[in-house]
N, C-alpha and C positions, 0 to 999 in steps of 0.2 A: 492456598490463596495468596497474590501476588498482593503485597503492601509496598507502596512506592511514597515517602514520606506519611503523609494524610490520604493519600490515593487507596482506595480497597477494591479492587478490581473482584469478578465473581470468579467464580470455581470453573477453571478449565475455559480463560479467557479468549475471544477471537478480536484480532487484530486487523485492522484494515491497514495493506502493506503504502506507506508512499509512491505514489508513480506521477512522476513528470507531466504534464496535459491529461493526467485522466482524473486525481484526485482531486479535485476543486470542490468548490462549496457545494456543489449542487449534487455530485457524485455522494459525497461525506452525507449528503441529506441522504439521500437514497438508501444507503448501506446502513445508518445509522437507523432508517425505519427498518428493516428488513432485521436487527440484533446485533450489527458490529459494537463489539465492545468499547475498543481503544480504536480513538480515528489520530491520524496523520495529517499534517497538510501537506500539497506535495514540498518536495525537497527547496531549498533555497539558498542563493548562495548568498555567504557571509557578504563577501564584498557589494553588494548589490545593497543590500540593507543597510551596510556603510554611508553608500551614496545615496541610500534613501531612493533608488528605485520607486516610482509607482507602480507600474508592473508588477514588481517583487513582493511590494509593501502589500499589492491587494492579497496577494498568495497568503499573506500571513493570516489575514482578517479569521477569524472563530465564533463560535456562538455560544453560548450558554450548553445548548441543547447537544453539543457533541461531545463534554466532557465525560468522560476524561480526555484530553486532545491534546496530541503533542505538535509543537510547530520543528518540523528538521532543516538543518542548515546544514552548510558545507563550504569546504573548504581548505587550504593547506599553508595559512600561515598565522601562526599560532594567537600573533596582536591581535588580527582581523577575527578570528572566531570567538574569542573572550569580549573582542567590543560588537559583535554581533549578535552574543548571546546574550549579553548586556540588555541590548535594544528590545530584543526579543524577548527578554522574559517582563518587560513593560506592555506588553501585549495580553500577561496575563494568562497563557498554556498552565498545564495543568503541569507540563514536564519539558524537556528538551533535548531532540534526539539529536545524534552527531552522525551523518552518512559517511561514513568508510566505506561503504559496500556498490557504489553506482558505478557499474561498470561500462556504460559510451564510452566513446573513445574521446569526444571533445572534453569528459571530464578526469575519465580517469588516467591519457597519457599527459595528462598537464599536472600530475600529483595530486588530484584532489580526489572522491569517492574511493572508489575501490585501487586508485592508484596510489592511497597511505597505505597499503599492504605490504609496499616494497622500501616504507621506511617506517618503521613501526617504531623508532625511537620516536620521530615527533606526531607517530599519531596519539601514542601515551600521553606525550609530552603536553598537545593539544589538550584530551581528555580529563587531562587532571586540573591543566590551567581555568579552562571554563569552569567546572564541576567547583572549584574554589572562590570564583569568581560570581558566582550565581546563588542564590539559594533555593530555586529549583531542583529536583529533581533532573539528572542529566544519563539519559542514556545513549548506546550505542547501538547501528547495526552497520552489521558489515557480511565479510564471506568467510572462504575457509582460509583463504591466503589467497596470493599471485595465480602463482599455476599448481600443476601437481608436484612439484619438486620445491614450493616454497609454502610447505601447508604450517601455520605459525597459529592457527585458531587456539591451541590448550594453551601454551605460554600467553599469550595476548589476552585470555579472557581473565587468566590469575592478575597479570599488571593491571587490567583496565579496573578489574575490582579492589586492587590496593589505592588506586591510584583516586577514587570515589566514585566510578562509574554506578549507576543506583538498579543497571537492568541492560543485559544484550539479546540483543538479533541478532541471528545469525544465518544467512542463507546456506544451503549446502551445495554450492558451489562454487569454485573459483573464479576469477575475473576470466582468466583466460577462458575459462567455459561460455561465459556469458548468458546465454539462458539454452545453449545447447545441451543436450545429452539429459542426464536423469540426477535430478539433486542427489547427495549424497548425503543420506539423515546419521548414518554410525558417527562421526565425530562430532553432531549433537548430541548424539545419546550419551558420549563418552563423557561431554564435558558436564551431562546432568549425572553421571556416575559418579564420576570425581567430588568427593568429600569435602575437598579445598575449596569448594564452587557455592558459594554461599548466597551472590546476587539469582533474581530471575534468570533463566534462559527461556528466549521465543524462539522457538523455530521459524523456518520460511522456506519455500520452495517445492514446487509440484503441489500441494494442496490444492486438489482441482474436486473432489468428492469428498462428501461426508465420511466413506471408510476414510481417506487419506489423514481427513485428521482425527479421526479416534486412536486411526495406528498410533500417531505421533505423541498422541497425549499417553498410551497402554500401553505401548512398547519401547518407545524414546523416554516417554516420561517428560517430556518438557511440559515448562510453566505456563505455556502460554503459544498458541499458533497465528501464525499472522499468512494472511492469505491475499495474492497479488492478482493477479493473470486475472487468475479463473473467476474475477468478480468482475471485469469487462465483460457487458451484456448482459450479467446474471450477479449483480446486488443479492437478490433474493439467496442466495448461496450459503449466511450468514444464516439465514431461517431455517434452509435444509438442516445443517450439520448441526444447530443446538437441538434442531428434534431428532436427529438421528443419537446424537450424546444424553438426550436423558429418557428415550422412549428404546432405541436400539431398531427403529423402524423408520425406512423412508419414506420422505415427504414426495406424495406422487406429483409426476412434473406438470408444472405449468399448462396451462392451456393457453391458446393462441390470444384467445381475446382475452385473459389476463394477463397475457404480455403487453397486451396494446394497453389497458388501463395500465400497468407499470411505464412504457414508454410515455405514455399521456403526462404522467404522474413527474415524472424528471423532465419533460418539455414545459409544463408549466412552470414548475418552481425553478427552470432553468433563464426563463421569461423574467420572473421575478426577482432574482437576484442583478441578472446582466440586463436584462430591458429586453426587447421583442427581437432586435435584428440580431444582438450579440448572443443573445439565447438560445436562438435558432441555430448560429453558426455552430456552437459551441456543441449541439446534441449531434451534427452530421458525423460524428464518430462514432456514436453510441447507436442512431438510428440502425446498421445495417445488422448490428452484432445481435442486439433483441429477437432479430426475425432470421437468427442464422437457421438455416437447416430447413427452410421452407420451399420446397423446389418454385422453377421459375420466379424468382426471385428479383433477377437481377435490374429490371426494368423499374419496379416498385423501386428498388432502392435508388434506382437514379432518379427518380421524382425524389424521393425522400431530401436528398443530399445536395440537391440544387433548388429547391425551392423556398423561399423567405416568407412567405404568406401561413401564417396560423390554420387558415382557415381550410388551404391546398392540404396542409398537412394534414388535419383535420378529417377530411375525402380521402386520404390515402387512407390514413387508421379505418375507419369506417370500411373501405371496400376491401380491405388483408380480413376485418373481424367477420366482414358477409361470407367470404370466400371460406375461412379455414375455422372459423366460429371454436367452437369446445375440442378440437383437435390438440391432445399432449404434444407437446415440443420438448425435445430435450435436445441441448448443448450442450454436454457436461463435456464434448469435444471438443470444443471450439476453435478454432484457428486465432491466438494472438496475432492480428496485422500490426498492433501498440509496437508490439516487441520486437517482429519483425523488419518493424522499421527502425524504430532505435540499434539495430546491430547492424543496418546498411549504414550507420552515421558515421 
């Protein structure tokens, strides 16, 4: 069981990963019904919170109801993260993660996310100044290193835990990979092998199925899985995997029209957090992803995604639930477009 000062997280934790425009309040609702353990807000940069951002400052906003919830910052210059973290832990998280690990190109060829991999003295140096500075709980995630010829994850997880880090993430892959190719879980496993390794380790990456993370927890043995992607469109993903970990049996998929009452379900409290027009805008990402895998499609979703009217949308739910009513849907493939756009950036 993962203890993080006063924090007691349950047996074989799942993690709700940070992502840029997708984790916001309204997401974190969604996941956190469906069993996410530990929520995220998405990432945010130090300096922005500096200058006191509104934009930024709303990213921070939390609820009662999501704790345990960490607010993540970022950044690459050591003042600015210590007086960011400062601000931020007046906000009241439960904890405070530090992003090494965002590999865009507008953040990480500027030194900041995934590009402190390539100076790992001041990402430590970062690390330890905050974690002193705070008395929250301060963790990390990041990747395996740079590229393949710069893999620094075992050294780096021993400094970050001398240094007071209270818990790391770790993706298994490099920046250079980006979310290409196939995570690479052995140097998680290696560093829950390792004796010296006394903080939490969370995995991250490829968890797309309930086998994926049982593997991770039975054969990696890490403390804790934290899952990104595969929870665009499918919140409920959270629900699969803790009944497949304590029953060993899957949760049969979805039906069409419990997709629509889940859609229904994040379009309203998406209404109530932003108000009607901003509510609206904000679900046109998530609308197509719910009803992936449903042929002839693609007309439905451009009413979906262009229209502001509650009530149009409304008609649309209604005429998907007449048409394809008690039909299983399963995504468990899904095409990330999130991701594949952030790697054209």
């Amino acid at each position: 069981m993962i203890a993080l000062n006063r924090i007691q997280l349950p047996d074989k934790p799942l993690f709700l990963a940070p992502m840029e425009d997708v984790t916001d309040l309204t997401f974190r609702y969604m996941c956190k019904h469906f069993g996410a353990d530990v929520m995220y807000t998405e990432f945010v940069s130090s300096e922005a919170i500096i200058r006191e951002s509104e934009k930024t400052l709303r990213k921070t906003r939390i609820f009662d109801y999501e704790r345990p919830v960490a607010i993540q910052i970022f950044g690459n210059n050591l003042h600015t993260m210590v007086e960011a973290a400062k601000i931020v832990e007046t906000f009241e998280p439960d904890f405070i993660d530090l992003n090494f690990g965002c590999p865009v190109k507008k953040i990480a060829t500027k030194g900041a996310g995934a590009g402190m991999l390539q100076n790992p003295e001041l990402l430590v140096a970062i690390s330890e100044a905050v974690a002193k500075n705070v008395s929250l709980p301060v963790t990390v995630k990041t990747r395996l290193g740079w590229d393949d010829s710069s893999i620094i994850i075992h050294d780096l997880a021993l400094r970050l835990q001398d240094v007071g880090i209270s818990m790391l993430t770790v993706h298994g892959r490099t920046r250079s990979q980006f979310y290409r190719g196939v995570a690479n879980w052995e140097p998680i496993g290696a560093l829950k092998a390792n004796p010296k390794i006394t903080i939490p380790i969370v995995g991250n990456g490829d968890i797309k199925t309930p086998h994926d993370a049982a593997r991770a927890f039975d054969h990696y043995r890490v403390d804790g899985v934290m899952i990104g992607r595969a929870t665009i469109g499918k919140p409920w993903i959270f629900k699969e995997i803790r009944h497949f970990l304590n029953t060993g049996t899957l949760f049969p998929p979805l039906t069409v029209t419990e997709r629509v009452e889940i859609a229904r379900m994040h379009l309203n409290k998406s209404i109530e957090f932003k108000g009607e027009k901003y509510g609206i805008l904000e679900m046109r990402q998530h609308f197509g992803n719910y009803f992936k895998g449903l042929p002839n499609f693609k007309e439905t979703r451009l009413k979906l995604v262009t229209t502001l009217s509650v009530e149009e949308i409304e008609e649309i739910f209604q005429t998907i639930q007449k048409n394809w009513g008690n039909i299983p849907l399963d995504n468990d493939h899904l095409i990330d477009n999130h991701c594949q756009k952030l790697e054209r950036l």
